[in-house]
Phi, psi and omega in degrees: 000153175293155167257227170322154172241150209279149184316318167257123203267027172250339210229125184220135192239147170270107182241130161336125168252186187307282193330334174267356194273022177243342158323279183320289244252278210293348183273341176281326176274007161316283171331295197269343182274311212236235182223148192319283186336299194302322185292341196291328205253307171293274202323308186266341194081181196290146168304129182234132226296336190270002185314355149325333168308314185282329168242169174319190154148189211232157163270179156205160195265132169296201152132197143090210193264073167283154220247100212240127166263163180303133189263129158200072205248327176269332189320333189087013177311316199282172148301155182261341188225141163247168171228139204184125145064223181277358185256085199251136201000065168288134167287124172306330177297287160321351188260341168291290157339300181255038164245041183047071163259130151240020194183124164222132158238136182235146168219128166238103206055230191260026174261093177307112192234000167191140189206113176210151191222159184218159176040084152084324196252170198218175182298349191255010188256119223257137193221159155272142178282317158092260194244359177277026168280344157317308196258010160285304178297005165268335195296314217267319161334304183303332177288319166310313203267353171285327185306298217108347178268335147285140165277318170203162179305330195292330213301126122017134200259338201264359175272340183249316176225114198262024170277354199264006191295321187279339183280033196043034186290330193298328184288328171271145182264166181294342192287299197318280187306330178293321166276351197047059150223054153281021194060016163002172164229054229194131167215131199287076183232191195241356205289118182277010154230048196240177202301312209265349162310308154316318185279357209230338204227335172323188157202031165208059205292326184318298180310327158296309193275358163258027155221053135287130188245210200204131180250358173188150206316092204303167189094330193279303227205151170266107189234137174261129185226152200247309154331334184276329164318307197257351148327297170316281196321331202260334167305317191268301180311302182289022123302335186269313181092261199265336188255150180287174054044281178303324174311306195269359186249350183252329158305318189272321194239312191304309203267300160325333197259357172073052175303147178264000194216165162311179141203225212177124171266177177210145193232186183255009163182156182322133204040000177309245219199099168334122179306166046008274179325350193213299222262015151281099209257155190164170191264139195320270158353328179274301140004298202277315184283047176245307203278324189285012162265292195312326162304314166285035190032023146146323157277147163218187203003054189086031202224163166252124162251331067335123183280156191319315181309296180320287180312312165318321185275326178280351207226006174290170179251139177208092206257026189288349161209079126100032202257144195287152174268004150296325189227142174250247165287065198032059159266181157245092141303131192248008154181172186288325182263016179249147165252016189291136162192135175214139208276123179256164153203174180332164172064353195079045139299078189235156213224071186236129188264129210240023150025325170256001187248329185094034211234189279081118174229126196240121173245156197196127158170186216284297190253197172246357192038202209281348187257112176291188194275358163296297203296310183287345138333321199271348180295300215301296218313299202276334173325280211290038246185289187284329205317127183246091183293082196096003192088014193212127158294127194293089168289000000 
């Protein structure tokens, strides 16, 4: 969790106490044997929900007209047991608990109907999104182009950044990246001398990425790459100018959707170039209205934060150029005979929008525990299935 808040009230830098400092020392000889990144990578280890910690970043502020759902947590709407997996009428608090959750939340319209935390957290305890932060910067991309600072999804990646012109870049569209099928040159894999560990540890991604090449022709395939992500991010930032990434996530989503809490972008290096791809972190409730905007096509609580075209077009299935009927505008679509889609990240960090229930379900933890990412589709599912209203199953 944030402590104190930093001296400049946009920026929070990680300083060294006495305690860290014999850390800090065996991390400088990391540094002088191998490289910062790599020591960067032995000294932390595999990515974790609290890594918000660990980097730089810039805030954004709660305050204002917070935006509070209807508490109907006692009614007794949710079910108390599931059939799952391996799991035959298990109390839903347990089955959660010993799949690593730390944060579950169901909402159906603006109604708050089960908020349950695990291991240590609560409602005030700040999490990383991990990649469902990927389909938070696309909400803001659909906001550039509602704007006008973008022109379309067709505009060239190379109209915002033309140093990338000579690496055939001019051939990719903004369409390209927002689906991953531009032909990155780029692998989402954990190998700590490969691409993407760098990009997750780095501390000059702009400077990586304008000696991004391209392995096949854009427009063919869908390959999921987190570089194709913070390309958009690096785009979007030169379109922005004089504002931050952060600035523009607090005009469009923080302040309008009414967060009850901070939350934080992590950047790759003091003042640098918001992560995109991994690193907006905030809390599960706050979470949630993000996906109940997206459920309302784009408004909310009397407000447009994206317009309707945009969310139709990210949650639509569409392969006509060479784009997955899984992925759209960096959505997850979850079967072909569903209108279902949702923002996933590491770990089992998932966002899933439910359409035909009106529903929203925010899962949050350490791990995916023992359920692959079907299976926790598959929780949702039978919640909203069981559901009881009055004592009458919700049809």
């Amino acid at each position: 969790m944030l402590t104190k808040p930093p001296e400049d009230p946009t920026m929070r830098s990680m300083k060294p106490s006495p305690k860290m400092m014999p850390k800090r020392i065996l991390m400088l000889l990391l540094c002088v044997c191998t490289s910062c990144t790599f020591a960067k990578i032995v000294w932390h280890g595999f990515a974790n929900i609290d890594d918000f910690e660990i980097f730089p970043a810039r805030y954004l502020r709660a305050g204002g007209d917070v935006f509070r759902f209807n508490d109907r947590r006692s009614e007794s709407i949710i079910p108390t047991t599931v059939s799952i997996a391996q799991y035959h009428n298990e109390a839903l608090d347990r089955v959660l608990a010993y799949n690593d959750t730390v944060a579950f939340i169901v909402i159906r319209n603006s109604d708050l109907l089960f908020e349950r935390y695990f291991q240590g957290f609560d409602r005030s305890t700040q999490s990383i999104s991990f990649s469902m932060s990927k389909s938070f910067l696309s909400i803001l991309i659909g906001c550039a182009i509602d704007d006008g600072i973008i022109g379309s999804v067709d505009q060239p990646v190379t109209d915002f950044v033309p140093e990338l012109k000579e690496n055939g870049f001019d051939r990719v569209k903004i369409e390209h990246l927002l689906q991953m099928t531009s032909g990155l040159d780029y692998e989402d894999d954990n190998n700590p001398f490969g691409m993407h560990p760098r990009f997750y540890y780095g501390d000059n991604l702009e400077q990586m990425m304008l000696q991004f090449e391209l392995a096949k022709k854009p427009g063919q395939e869908f390959v999921y790459k987190s570089g194709e992500n913070e390309l958009l991010g690096l785009v979007l930032s030169r379109v922005l100018k004089d504002r931050t990434i952060t600035d523009y996530t607090q005009q469009k989503l923080w302040t309008p959707l009414g967060m009850e809490f901070d939350g934080a972008w992590n950047l790759d290096r003091e003042g640098g170039l918001e992560k995109t791809f991994c690193c907006l972190s905030g809390r599960a409730i706050d979470f949630a209205k993000i996906g109940l905007m997206f459920l309302k096509g784009g408004g909310f609580n009397g407000k447009t934060i994206v317009s309707e075209e945009w969310v139709r077009r990210s949650t639509m299935i569409d392969t006509s150029q060479g784009s997955s009927w899984k992925y759209q505008y960096q959505w997850w679509m979850v079967s072909k005979n569903s209108r279902d889609f949702m923002a996933s990240g590491h770990k089992g960090q998932i966002l899933y929008v439910m359409p035909s229930r009106s529903m929203v379900f925010l899962r949050l933890g350490r791990s995916r525990g023992g359920f692959t990412t079907s299976e926790w589709q598959a929780l949702f599912r039978e919640i909203a299935g069981n559901m009881r209203d009055n004592g009458e199953k919700n049809l």
